[in-house]
C-alpha positions in Angstrom: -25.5 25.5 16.4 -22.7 23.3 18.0 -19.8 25.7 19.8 -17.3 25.5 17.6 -13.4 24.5 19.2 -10.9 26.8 18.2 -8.4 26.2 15.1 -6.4 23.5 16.2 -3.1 22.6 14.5 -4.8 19.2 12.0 -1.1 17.6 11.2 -0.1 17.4 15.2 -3.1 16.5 16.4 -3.5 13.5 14.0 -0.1 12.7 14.9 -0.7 12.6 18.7 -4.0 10.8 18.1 -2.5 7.6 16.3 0.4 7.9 19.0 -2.0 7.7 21.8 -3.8 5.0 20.0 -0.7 3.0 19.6 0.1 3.2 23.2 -3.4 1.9 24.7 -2.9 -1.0 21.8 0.9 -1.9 23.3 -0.8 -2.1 26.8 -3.3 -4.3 25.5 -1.2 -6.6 23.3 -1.7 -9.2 25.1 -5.6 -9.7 23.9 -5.0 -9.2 20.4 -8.9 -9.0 19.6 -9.0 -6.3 22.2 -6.2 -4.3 20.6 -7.2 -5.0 16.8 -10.3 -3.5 17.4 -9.2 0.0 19.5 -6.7 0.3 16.5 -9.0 -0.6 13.6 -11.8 2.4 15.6 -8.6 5.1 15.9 -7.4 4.4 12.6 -10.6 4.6 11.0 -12.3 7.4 13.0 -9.2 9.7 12.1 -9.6 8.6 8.5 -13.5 9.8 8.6 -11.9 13.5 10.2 -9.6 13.3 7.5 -12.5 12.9 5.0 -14.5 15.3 6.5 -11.5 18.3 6.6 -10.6 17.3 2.9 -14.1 17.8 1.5 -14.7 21.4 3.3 -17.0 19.9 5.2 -18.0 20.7 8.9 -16.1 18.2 11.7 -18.6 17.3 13.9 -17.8 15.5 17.0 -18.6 15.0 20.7 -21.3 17.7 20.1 -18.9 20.3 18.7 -17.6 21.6 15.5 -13.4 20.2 15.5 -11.2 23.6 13.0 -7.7 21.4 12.1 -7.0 23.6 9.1 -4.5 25.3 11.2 -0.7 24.1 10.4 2.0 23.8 12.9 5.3 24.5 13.2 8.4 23.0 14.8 12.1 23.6 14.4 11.3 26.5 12.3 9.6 23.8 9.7 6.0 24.1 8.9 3.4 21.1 8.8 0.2 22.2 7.3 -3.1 19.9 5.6 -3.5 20.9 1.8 -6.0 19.3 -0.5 -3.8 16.6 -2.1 -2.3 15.5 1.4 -5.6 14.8 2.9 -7.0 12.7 0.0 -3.7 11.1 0.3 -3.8 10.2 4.0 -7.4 9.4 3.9 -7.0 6.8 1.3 -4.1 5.4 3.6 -5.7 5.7 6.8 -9.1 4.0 5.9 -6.8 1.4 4.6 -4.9 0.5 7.5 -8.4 0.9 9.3 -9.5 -1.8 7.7 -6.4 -4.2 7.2 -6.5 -3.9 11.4 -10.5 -4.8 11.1 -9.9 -7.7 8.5 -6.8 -9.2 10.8 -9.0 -9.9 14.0 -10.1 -13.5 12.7 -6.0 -15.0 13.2 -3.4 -13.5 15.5 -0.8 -11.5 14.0 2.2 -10.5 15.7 1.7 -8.6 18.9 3.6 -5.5 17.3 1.3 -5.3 14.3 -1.5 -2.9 16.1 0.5 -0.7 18.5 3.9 -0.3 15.8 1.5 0.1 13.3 -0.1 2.9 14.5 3.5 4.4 15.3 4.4 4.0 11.6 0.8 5.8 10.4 1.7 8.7 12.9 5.4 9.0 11.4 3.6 9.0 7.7 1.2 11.6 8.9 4.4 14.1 9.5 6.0 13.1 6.2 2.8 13.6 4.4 2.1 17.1 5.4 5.8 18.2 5.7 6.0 21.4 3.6 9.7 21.0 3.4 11.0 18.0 1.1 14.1 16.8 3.9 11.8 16.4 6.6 9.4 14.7 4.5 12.0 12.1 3.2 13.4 11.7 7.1 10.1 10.7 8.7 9.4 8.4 5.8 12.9 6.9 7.3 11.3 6.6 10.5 8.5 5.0 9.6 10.5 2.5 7.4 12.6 2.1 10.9 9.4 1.3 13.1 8.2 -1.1 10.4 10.9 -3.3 11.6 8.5 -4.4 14.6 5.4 -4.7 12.1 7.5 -6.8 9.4 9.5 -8.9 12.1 7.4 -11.8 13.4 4.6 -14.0 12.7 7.4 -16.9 10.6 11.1 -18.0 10.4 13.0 -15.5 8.3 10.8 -12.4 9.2 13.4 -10.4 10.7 15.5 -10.9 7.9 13.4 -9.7 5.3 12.1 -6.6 8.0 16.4 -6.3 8.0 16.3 -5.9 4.3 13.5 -3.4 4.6 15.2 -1.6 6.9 19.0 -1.7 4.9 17.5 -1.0 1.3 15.0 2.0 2.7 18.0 3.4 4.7 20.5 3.3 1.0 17.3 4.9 -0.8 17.3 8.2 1.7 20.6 9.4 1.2 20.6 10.2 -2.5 17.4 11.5 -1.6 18.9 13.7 1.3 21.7 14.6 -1.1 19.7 15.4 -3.8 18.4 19.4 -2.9 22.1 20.5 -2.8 22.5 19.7 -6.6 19.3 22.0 -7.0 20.7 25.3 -5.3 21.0 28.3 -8.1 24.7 28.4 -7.7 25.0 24.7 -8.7 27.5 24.3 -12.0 26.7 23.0 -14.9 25.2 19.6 -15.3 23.8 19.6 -11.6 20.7 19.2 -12.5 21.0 15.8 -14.6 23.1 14.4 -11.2 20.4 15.7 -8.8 17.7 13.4 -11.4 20.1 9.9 -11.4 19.9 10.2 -7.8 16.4 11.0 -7.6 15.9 7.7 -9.7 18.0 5.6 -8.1 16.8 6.6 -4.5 13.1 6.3 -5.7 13.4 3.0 -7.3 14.8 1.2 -4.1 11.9 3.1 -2.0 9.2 2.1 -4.5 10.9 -1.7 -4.4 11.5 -1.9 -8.4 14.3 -5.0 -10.3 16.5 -5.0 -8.8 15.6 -4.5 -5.7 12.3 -6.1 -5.5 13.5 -8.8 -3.3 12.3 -6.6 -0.3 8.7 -6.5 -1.9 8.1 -10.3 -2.4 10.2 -11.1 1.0 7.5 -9.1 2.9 4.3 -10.8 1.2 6.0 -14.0 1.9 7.5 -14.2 5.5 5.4 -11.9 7.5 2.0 -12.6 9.0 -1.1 -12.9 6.8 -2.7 -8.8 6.9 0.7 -7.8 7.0 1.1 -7.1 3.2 -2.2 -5.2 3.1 -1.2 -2.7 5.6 2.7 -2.5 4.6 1.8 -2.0 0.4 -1.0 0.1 1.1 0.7 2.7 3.6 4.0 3.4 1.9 3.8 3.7 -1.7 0.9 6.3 -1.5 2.9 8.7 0.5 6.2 7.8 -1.6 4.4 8.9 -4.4 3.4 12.0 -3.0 6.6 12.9 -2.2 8.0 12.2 -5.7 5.0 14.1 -7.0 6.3 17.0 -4.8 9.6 17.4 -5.6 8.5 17.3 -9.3 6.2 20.0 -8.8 8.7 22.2 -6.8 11.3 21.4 -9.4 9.9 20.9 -12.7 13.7 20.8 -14.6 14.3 17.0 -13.1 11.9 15.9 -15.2 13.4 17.8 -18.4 15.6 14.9 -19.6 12.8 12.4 -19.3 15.0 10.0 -17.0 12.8 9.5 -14.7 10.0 8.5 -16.8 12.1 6.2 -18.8 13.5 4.3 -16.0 9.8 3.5 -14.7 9.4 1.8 -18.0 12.5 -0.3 -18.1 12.4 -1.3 -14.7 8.1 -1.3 -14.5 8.5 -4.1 -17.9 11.4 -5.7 -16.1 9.2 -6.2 -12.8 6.0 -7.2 -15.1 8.1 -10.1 -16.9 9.9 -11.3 -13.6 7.0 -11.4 -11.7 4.7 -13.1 -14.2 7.3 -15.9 -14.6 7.8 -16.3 -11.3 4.2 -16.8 -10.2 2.9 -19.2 -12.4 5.2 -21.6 -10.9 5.2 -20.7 -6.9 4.4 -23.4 -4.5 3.6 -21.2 -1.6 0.9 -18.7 -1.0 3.0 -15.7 0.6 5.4 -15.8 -2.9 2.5 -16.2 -5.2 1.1 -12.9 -3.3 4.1 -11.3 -3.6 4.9 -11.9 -7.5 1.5 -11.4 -8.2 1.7 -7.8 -6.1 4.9 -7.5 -8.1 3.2 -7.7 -11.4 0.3 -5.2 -10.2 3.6 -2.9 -9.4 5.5 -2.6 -12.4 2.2 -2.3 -14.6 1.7 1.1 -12.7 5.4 1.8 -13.2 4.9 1.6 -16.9 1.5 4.1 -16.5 3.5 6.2 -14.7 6.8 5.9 -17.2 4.2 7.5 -20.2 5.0 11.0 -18.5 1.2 12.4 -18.9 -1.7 12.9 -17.2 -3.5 10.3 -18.1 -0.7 7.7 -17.5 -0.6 9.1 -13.9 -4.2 8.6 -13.3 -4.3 5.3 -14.2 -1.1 4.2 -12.2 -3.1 5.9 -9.5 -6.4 4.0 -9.9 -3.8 0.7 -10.1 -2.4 1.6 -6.2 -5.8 2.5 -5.3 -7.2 -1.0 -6.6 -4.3 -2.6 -5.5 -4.7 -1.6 -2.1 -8.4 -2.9 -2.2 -7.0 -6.6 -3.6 -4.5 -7.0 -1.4 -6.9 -6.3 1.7 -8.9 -9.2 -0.1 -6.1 -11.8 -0.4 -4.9 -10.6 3.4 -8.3 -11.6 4.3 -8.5 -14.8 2.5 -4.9 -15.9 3.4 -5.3 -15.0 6.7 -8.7 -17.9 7.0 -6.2 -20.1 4.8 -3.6 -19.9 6.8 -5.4 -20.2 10.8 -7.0 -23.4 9.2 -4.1 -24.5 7.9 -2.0 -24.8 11.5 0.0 -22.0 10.3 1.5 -23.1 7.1 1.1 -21.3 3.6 2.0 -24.6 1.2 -0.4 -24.4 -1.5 0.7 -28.5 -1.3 -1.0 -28.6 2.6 -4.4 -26.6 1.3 -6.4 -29.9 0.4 -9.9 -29.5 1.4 -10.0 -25.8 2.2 -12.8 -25.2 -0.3 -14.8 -27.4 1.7 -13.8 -26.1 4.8 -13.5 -22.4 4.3 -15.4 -21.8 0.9 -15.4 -17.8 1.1 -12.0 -17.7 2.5 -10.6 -19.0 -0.6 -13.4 -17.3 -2.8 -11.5 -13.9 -1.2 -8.0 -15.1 -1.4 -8.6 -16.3 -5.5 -10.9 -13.0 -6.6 -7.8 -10.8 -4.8 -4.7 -12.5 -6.9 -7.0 -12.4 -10.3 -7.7 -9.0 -9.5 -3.5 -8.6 -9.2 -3.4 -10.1 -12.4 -6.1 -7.6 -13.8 -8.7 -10.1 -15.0 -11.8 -8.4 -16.3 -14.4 -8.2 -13.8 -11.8 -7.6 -11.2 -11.1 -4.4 -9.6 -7.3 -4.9 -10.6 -8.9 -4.9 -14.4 -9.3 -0.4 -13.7 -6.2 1.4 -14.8 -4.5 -1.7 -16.0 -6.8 -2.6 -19.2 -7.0 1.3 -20.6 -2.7 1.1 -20.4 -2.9 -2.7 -22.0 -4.9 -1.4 -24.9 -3.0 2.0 -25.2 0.9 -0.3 -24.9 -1.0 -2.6 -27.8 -1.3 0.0 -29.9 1.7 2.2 -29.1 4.2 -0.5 -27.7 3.4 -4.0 -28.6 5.9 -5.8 -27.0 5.1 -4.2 -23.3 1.6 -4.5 -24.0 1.9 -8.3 -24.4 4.5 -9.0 -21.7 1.6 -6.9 -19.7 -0.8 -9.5 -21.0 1.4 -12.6 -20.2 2.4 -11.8 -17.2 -1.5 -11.4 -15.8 -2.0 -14.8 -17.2 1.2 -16.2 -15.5 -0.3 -14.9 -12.2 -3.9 -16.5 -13.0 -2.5 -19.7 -13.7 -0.4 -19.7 -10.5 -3.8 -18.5 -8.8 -5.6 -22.1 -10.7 -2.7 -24.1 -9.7 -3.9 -23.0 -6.0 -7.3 -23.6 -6.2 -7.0 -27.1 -7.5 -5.0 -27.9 -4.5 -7.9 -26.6 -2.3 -9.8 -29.2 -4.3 -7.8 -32.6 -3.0 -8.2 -34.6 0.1 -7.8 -32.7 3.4 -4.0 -33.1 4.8 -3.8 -34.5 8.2 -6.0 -34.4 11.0 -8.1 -31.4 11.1 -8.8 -29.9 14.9 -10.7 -26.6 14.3 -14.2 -25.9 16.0 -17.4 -24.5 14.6 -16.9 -21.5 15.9 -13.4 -20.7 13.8 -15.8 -21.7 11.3 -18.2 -18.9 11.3 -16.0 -16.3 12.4 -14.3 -17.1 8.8 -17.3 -16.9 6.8 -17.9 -14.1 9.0 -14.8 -12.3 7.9 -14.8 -13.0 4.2 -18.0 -12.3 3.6 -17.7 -8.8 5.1 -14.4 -8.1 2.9 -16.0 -9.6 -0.3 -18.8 -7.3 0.0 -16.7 -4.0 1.2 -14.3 -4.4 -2.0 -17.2 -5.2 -4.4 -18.9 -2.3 -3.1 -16.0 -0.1 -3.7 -15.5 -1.4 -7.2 -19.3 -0.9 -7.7 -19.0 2.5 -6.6 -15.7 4.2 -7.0 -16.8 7.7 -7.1 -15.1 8.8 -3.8 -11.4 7.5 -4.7 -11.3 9.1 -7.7 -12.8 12.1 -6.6 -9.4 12.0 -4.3 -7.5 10.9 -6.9 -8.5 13.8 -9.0 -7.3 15.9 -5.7 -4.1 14.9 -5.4 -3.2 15.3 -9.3 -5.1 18.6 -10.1 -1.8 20.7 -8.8 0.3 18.5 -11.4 1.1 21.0 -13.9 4.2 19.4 -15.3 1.7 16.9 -16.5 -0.9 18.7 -17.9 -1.1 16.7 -21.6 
């Protein structure tokens, strides 16, 4: 039998791992292959512990059994691992493993590894924070450090990573103000204040109309994996803390406000974005209407207020994440072999030259349009059919905006079709290393779709202590 180490606090040590991790990548930024790959191992290894603690499994590792049940505390606040926090950060962290992975074949900006990790160890804290403030302040902190991930890479960078940065900033305060309407002294009508500002703050954190301009402004001015990593670490944990403070206070959820502003704004953000991308002439805003669309059709899941809606707006983030680690991949070939531009106008001849680049980059925005035989087709055709029967005219704006997004995605492939733009300098090498790439991600995400049995088993984690919706 392998000695076993003694019960070491899980949360801190995580935390201390991806900061470590971060630090060897900020000393090796300057070979970004090098420090891709020590983040994508870090970030992935501590998603496989994660894995390991959340099934009750034994942690085996360097010949010895690793105990990181044991919680920590600090400032007289406790940090501790439940159930539904480790399926939550495992999703996230195997994620982020492999938008790192998937960003080796084009440089990104040097901060993407080493901040990166930073903003994963500052999600860790506000994921097992047992206390709802310090959850909601090291969310702000990781919004803060996503200001080196978001600016760089293309003009107008920082001032979309400025918008981040302002918008996430006006969400945390009625969000910090929001306990002290909850207190058992509070007067009458407390309750119904402490729920407008829980709306209010979680629709500019979870980038809704009309504040969505931070959402589309990231997918379009930021380098290529960017997107992946940014919309796949944040929501989950936002959700998470919603689902929290829900749980520890069941009467904000009484007046159904909540839920009904999810539908308003989830339609509102279907319709814009479906409109918007049939008609985009660049790659990064056709991403990020298209990601738009994905959003706001697990808004409306959410906005039915029962179990059922929640799992499929969970299956919807969790395929979402998958598709948007396909386009990253894809737009990350398109863009290398494109001299660094994203003009759908400048793509002639990249089906020639970089067929499964593009195969990943189309097959990712028709899954974000939920097209059957897509991964982005789980969650979002059980809520289509349910809205058709139930609400027809959100059912169909569903429908239309999906095909908006698929005829934006056609529009983008034909221009891969025409003549090649300019003179093309690119070695057989870059070649490979492309196919190399996309035919790893096209496999990973088909495999996952294939076989989804271990995300839903941590979906299933994170929403069995849901009680408030148990119909």
């Amino acid at each position: 039998m392998s000695p076993a180490t003694p019960a070491l606090p899980g949360p801190l040590f995580f935390v201390l791992f991806c900061l470590a991790v971060g630090m060897v990548c900020y000393f090796l930024h300057r070979w970004s292959l090098l420090s891709g790959l020590v983040a994508a191992g870090g970030c992935l290894l501590l998603g496989w512990m994660s894995l390991r603690q959340a099934s009750g499994e034994s942690l085996k590792l360097f010949g010895r059994v690793w105990v990181l049940y044991r919680p920590f505390i600090l400032l007289g606040r406790e940090w501790a691992f439940t159930p539904a926090n480790l399926s939550v950060l495992t999703f996230v962290l195997f994620v982020c493993g492999l938008a790192f992975l998937l960003a080796l074949p084009a440089t990104q900006v040097w901060s993407f590894y080493p901040f990166g990790m930073a903003v994963l160890a500052a999600l860790i804290m506000a994921t097992t924070a047992q206390q709802y403030i310090y959850s909601v302040l090291f969310l702000w902190l990781a919004a803060i450090l996503s200001v080196f991930v978001l600016s760089g890479g293309r003009p107008g960078a920082t001032a979309g990573a400025m918008r981040f940065l302002v918008l996430t900033s006006l969400a945390v305060m009625p969000l910090l103000t929001l306990p002290g309407y909850l207190v058992p002294e509070a007067e009458l009508g407390a309750t119904h204040t402490a729920t407008v500002l829980m709306v209010i703050g979680f629709a500019m954190l979870l980038m809704v109309v009309p504040f969505h301009g931070q959402l589309v402004t990231i997918a379009a001015h930021t380098a290529p994996m960017v997107p992946a990593f940014m919309l796949s670490a944040f929501p989950p944990v936002v959700f998470h803390v919603l689902f929290v403070l829900a749980r520890s206070h069941p009467a904000l959820l009484q007046d159904s406000l909540l839920f009904d502003a999810c539908r308003w704004l989830g339609t509102a953000a279907v319709a814009l974005g479906g409109l918007a991308a049939a008609g985009q002439r660049r790659w990064g805003y056709l991403v990020g209407y298209a990601a738009l669309v994905d959003w706001g059709a697990g808004l409306i899941a959410l906005g039915q207020g029962t179990r059922q809606g929640v799992e499929w707006a969970t299956q919807m983030l969790i395929w979402r994440a998958f598709s948007l680690l396909l386009v990253g991949t894809g737009l990350t070939v398109a863009f290398k072999a494109m001299g660094q531009r994203d003009d759908i106008a400048d793509s002639g001849g990249l089906l020639q030259r970089r067929l499964l680049g593009v195969m990943a980059l189309v097959y990712g925005l028709l899954s974000l349009s939920g097209m059957p035989l897509t991964p982005g087709a789980s969650g979002r055709w059980p809520l289509t059919i349910h809205l058709l029967a139930t609400a027809p005219g959100t059912g169909w704006t569903l429908v239309l905006a999906g095909v908006g997004v698929a005829v934006g995605t056609v529009s983008g492939l034909r221009a891969c079709l025409g003549p090649v733009q300019g003179e093309v300098k690119e070695t057989r090498f870059d070649a490979v290393v492309a196919m190399g790439f996309a035919s790893f991600a096209l496999w990973l995400i088909v495999t996952f779709f294939l076989h989804p049995a271990p995300w839903l088993d941590m979906m299933q984690r994170v929403l069995d202590d849901l009680s408030f919706l148990a119909t």
